[in-house]
N, CA, C and O atoms as CSV, one atom per row, in Angstrom:
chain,resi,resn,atom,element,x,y,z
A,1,UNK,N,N,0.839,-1.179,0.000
A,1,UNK,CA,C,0.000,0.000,0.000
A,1,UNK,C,C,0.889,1.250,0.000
A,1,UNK,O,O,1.971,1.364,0.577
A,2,UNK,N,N,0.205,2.239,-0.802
A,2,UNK,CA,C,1.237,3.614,-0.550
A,2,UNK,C,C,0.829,4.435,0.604
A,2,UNK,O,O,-0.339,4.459,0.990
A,3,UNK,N,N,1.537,4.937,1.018
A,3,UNK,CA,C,1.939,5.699,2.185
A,3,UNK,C,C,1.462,7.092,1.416
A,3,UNK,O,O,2.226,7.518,0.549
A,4,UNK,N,N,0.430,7.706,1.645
A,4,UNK,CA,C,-0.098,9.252,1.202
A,4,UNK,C,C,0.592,9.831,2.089
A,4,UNK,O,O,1.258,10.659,1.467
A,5,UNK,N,N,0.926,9.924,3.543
A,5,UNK,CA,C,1.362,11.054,4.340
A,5,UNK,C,C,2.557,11.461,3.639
A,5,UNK,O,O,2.998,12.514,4.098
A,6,UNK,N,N,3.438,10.841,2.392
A,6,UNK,CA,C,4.460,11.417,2.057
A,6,UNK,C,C,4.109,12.343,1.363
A,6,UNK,O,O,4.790,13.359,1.229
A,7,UNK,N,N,2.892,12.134,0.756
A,7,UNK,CA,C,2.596,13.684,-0.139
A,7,UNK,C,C,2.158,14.802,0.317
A,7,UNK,O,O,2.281,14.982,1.529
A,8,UNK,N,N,1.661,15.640,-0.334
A,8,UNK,CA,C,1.370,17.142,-0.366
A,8,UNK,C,C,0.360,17.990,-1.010
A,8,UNK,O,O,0.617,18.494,-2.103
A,9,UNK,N,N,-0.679,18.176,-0.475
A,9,UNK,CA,C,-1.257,19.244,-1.254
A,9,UNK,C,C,-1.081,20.558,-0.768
A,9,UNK,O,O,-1.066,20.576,0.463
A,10,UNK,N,N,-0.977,21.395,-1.171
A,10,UNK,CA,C,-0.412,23.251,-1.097
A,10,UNK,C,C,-1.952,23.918,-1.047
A,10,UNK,O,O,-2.827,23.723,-1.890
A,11,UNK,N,N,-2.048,24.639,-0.015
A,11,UNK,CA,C,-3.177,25.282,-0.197
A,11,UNK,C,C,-2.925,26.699,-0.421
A,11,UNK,O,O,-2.422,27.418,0.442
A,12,UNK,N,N,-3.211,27.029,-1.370
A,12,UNK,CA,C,-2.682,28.060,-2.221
A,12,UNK,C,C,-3.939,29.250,-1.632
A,12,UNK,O,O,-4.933,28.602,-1.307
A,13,UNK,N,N,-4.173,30.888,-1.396
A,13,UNK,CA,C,-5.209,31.817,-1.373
A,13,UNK,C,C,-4.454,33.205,-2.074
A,13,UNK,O,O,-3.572,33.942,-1.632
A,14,UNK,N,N,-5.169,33.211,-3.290
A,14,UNK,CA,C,-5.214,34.304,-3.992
A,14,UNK,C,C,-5.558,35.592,-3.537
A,14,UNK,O,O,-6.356,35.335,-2.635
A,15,UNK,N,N,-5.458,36.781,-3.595
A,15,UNK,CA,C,-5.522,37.797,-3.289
A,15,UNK,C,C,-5.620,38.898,-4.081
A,15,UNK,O,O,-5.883,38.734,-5.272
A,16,UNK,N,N,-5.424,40.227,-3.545
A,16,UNK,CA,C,-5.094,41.564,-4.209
A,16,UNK,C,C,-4.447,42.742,-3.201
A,16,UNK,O,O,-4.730,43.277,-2.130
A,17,UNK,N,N,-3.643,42.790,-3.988
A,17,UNK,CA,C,-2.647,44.038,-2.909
A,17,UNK,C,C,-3.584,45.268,-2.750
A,17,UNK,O,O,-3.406,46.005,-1.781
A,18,UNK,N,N,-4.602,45.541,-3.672
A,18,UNK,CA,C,-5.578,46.251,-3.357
A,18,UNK,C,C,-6.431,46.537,-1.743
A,18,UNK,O,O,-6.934,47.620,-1.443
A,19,UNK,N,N,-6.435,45.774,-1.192
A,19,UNK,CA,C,-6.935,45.542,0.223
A,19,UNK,C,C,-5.848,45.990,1.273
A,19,UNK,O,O,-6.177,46.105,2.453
A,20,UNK,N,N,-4.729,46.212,0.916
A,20,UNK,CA,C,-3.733,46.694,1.734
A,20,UNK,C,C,-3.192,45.651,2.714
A,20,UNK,O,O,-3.863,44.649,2.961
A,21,UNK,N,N,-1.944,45.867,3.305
A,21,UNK,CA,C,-1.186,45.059,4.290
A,21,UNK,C,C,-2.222,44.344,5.499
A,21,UNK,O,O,-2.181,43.239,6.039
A,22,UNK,N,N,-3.118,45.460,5.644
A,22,UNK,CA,C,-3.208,44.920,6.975
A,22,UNK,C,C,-4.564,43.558,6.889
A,22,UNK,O,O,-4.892,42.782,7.787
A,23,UNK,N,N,-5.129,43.674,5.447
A,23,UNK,CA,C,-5.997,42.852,5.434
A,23,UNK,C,C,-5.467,41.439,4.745
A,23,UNK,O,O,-6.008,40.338,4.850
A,24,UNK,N,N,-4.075,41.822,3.897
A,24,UNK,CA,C,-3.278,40.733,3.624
A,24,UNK,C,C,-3.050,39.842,4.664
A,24,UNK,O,O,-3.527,38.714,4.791
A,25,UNK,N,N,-1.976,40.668,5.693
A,25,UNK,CA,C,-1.838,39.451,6.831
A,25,UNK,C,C,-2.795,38.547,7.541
A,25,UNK,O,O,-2.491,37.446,8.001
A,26,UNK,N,N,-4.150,39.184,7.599
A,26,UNK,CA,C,-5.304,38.650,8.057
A,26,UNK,C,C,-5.771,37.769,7.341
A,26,UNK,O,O,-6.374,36.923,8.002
A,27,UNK,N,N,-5.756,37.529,5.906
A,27,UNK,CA,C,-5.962,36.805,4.987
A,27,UNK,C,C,-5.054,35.791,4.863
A,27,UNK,O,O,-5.561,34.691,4.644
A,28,UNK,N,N,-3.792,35.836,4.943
A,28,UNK,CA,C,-2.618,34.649,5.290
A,28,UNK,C,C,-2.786,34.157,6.632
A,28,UNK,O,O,-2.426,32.984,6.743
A,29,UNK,N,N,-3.353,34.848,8.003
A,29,UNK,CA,C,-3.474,34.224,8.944
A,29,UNK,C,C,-5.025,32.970,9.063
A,29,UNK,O,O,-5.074,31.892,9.657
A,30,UNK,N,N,-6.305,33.806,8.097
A,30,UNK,CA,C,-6.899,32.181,8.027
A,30,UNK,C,C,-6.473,31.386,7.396
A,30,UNK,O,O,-6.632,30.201,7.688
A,31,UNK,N,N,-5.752,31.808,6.260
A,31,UNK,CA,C,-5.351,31.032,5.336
A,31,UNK,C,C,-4.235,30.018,6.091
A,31,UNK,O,O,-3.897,29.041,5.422
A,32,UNK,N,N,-3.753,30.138,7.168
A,32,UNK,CA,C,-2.972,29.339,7.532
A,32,UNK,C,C,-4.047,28.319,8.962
A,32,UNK,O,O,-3.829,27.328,9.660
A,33,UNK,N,N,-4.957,29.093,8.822
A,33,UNK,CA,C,-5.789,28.549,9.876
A,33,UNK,C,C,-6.987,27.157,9.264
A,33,UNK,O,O,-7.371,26.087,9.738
A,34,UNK,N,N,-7.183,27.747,8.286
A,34,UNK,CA,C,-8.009,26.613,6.723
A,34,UNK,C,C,-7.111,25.626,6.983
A,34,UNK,O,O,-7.553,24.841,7.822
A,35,UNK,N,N,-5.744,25.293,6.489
A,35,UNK,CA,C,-4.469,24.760,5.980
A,35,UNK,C,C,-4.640,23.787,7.489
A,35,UNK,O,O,-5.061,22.638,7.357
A,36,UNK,N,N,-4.357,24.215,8.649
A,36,UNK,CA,C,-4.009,23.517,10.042
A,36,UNK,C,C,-5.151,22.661,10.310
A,36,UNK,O,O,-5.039,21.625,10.966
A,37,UNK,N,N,-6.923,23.319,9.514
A,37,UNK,CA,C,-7.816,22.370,9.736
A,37,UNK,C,C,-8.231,21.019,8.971
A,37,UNK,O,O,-8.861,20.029,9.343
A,38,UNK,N,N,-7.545,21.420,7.590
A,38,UNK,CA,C,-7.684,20.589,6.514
A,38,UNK,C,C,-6.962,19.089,7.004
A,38,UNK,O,O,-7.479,17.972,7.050
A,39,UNK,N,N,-5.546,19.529,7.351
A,39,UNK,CA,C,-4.203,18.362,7.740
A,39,UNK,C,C,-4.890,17.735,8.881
A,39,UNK,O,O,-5.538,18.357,9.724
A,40,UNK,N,N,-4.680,16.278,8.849
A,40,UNK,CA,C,-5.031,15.373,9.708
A,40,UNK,C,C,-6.530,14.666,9.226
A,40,UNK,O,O,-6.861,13.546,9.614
A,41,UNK,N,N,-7.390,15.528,8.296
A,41,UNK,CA,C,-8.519,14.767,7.565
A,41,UNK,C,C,-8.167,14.723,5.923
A,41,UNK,O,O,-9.082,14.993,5.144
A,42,UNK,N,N,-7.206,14.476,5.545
A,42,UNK,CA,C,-6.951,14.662,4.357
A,42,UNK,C,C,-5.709,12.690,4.772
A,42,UNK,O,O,-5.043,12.335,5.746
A,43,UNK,N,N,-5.986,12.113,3.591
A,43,UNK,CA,C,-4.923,11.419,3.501
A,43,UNK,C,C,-3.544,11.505,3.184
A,43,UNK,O,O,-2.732,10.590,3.321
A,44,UNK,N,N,-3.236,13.053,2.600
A,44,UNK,CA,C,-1.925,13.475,2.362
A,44,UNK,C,C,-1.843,14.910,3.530
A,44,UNK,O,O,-2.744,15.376,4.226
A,45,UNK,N,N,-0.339,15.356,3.390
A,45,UNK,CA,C,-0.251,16.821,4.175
A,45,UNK,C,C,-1.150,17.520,3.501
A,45,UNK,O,O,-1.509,17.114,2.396
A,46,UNK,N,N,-1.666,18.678,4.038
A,46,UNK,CA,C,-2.488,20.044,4.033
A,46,UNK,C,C,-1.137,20.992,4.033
A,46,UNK,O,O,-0.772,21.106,5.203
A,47,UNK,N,N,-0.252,21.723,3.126
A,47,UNK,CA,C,0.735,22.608,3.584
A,47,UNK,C,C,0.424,24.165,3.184
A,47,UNK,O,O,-0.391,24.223,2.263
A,48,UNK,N,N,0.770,25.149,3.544
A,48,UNK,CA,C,0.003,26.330,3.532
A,48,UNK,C,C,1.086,27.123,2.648
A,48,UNK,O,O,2.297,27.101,2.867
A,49,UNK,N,N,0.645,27.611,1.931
A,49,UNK,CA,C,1.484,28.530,0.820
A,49,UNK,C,C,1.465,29.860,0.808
A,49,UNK,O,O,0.253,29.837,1.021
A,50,UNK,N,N,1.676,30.898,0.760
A,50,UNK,CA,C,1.764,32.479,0.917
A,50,UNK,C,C,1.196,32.527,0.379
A,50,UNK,O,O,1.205,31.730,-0.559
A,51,UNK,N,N,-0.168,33.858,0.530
A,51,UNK,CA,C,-0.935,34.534,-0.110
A,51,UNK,C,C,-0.288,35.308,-1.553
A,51,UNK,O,O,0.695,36.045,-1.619
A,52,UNK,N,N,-1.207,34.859,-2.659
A,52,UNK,CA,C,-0.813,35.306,-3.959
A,52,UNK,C,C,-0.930,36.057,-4.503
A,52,UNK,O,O,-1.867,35.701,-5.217
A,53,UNK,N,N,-0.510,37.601,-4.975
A,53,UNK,CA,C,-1.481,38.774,-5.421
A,53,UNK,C,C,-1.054,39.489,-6.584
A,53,UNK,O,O,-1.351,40.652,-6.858
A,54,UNK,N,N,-0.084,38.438,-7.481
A,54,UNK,CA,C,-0.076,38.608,-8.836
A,54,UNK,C,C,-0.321,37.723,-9.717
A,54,UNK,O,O,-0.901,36.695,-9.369
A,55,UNK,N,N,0.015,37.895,-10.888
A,55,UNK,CA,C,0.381,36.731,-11.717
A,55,UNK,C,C,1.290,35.453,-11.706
A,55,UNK,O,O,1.235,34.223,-11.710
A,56,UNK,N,N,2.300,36.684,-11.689
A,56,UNK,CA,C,3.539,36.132,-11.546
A,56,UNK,C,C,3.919,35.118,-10.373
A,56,UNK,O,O,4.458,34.012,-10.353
A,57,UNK,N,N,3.415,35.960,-9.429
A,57,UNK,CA,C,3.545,34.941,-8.238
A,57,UNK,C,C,2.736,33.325,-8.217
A,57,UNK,O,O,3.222,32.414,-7.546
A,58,UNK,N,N,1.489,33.137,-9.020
A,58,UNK,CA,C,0.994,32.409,-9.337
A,58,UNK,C,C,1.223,31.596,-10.192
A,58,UNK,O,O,0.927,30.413,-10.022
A,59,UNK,N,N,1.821,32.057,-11.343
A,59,UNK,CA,C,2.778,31.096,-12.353
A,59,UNK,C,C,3.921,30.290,-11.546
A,59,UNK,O,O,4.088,29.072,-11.592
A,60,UNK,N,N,4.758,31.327,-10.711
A,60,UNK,CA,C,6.167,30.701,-10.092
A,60,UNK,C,C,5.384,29.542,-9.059
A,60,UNK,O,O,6.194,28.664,-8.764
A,61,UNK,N,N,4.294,29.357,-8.559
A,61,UNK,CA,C,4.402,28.380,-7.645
A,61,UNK,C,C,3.366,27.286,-8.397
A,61,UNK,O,O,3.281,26.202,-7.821
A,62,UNK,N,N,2.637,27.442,-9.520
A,62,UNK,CA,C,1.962,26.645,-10.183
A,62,UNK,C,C,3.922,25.920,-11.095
A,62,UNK,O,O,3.766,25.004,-11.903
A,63,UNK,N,N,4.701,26.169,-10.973
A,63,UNK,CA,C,5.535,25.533,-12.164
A,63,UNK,C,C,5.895,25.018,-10.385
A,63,UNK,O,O,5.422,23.920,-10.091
A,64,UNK,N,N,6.525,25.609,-9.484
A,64,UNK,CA,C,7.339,24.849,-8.268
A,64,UNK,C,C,6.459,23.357,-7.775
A,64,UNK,O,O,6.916,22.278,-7.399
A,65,UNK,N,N,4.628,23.942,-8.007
A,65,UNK,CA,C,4.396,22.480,-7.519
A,65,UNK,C,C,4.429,21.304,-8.836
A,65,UNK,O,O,4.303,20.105,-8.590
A,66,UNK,N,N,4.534,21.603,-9.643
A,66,UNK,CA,C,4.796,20.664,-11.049
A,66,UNK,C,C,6.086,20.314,-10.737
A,66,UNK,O,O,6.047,19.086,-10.668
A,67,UNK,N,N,7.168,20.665,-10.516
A,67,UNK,CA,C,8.303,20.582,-10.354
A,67,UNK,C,C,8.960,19.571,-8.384
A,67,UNK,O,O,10.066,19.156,-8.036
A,68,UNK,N,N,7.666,19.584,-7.701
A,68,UNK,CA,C,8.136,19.005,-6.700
A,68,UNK,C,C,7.599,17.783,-6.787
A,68,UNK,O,O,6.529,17.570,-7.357
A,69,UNK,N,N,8.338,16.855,-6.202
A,69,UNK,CA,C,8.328,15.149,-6.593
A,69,UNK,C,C,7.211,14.941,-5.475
A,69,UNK,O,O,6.404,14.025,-5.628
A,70,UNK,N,N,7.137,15.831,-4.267
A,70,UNK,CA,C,5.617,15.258,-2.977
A,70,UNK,C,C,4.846,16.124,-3.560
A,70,UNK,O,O,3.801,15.799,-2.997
A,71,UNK,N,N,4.551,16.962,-4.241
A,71,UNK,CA,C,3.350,17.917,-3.952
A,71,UNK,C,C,2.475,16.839,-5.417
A,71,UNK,O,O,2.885,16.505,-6.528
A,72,UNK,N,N,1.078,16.575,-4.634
A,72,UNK,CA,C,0.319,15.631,-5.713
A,72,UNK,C,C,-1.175,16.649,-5.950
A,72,UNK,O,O,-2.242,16.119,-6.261
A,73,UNK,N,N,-1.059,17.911,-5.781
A,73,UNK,CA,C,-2.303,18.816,-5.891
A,73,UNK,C,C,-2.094,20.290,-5.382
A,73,UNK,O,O,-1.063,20.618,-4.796
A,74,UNK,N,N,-3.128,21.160,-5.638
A,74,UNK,CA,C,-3.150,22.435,-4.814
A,74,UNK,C,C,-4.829,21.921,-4.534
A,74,UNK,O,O,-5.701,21.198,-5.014
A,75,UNK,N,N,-4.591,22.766,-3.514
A,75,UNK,CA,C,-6.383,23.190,-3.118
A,75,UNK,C,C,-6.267,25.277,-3.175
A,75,UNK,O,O,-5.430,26.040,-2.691
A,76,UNK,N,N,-6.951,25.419,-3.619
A,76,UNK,CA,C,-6.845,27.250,-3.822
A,76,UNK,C,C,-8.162,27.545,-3.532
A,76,UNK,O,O,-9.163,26.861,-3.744
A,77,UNK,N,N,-8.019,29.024,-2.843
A,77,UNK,CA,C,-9.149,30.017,-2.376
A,77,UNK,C,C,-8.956,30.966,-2.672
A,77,UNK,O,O,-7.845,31.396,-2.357
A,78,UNK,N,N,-9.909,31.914,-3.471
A,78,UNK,CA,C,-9.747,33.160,-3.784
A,78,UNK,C,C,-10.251,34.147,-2.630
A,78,UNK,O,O,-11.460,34.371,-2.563
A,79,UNK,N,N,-9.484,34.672,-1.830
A,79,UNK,CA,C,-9.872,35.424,-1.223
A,79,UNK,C,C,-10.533,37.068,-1.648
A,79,UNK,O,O,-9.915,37.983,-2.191
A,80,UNK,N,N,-11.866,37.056,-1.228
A,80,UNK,CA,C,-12.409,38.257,-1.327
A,80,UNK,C,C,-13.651,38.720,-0.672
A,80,UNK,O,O,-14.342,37.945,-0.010
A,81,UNK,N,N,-13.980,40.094,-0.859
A,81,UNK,CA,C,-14.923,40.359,0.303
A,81,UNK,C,C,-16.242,41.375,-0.680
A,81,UNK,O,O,-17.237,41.815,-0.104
C-alpha cells in the first residue's frame, strides 16, 4: 500500500494588494488557519502557501508544484470580500 502522508497538497489563497497590508496578513493568517484544519482529515499533508497577489507569483508556484516530486495537488481560495 502507498503511504499518502508522504505527499502534499499546497493550499494556495489568492488575493489583491488592493486591500492593503493589513488585510493581507489577516488573509494569510486564516489562510494558515483553513491549511491547520484541513491536515489530519486529508490522507496526504495540508501545507500552507503564501498569499498570492499577482500573476507572476501564481505562475512561479503553479511551475514549483509541477516541479516538486511530494506535492500531488493544490487546493486554492480566492480570497475576497
Amino acid at each position: 500500500m502507498i503511504d499518502l502522508k508522504q505527499y502534499e497538497v499546497w493550499f494556495v489563497t489568492g488575493s489583491q494588494h488592493l486591500y492593503g497590508p493589513e488585510t493581507l496578513e489577516q488573509v494569510a493568517k486564516d489562510s494558515r488557519e483553513i491549511a491547520a484544519a484541513l491536515d489530519g482529515h486529508l490522507p496526504v499533508q495540508v501545507v500552507f502557501k503564501p498569499v498570492l497577489t499577482t500573476p507572476e507569483a501564481i505562475r512561479e508556484l503553479c511551475l514549483a508544484a509541477n516541479s516538486a516530486k511530494n506535492c500531488a495537488g493544490l487546493i486554492t481560495w480566492m480570497h475576497t470580500f
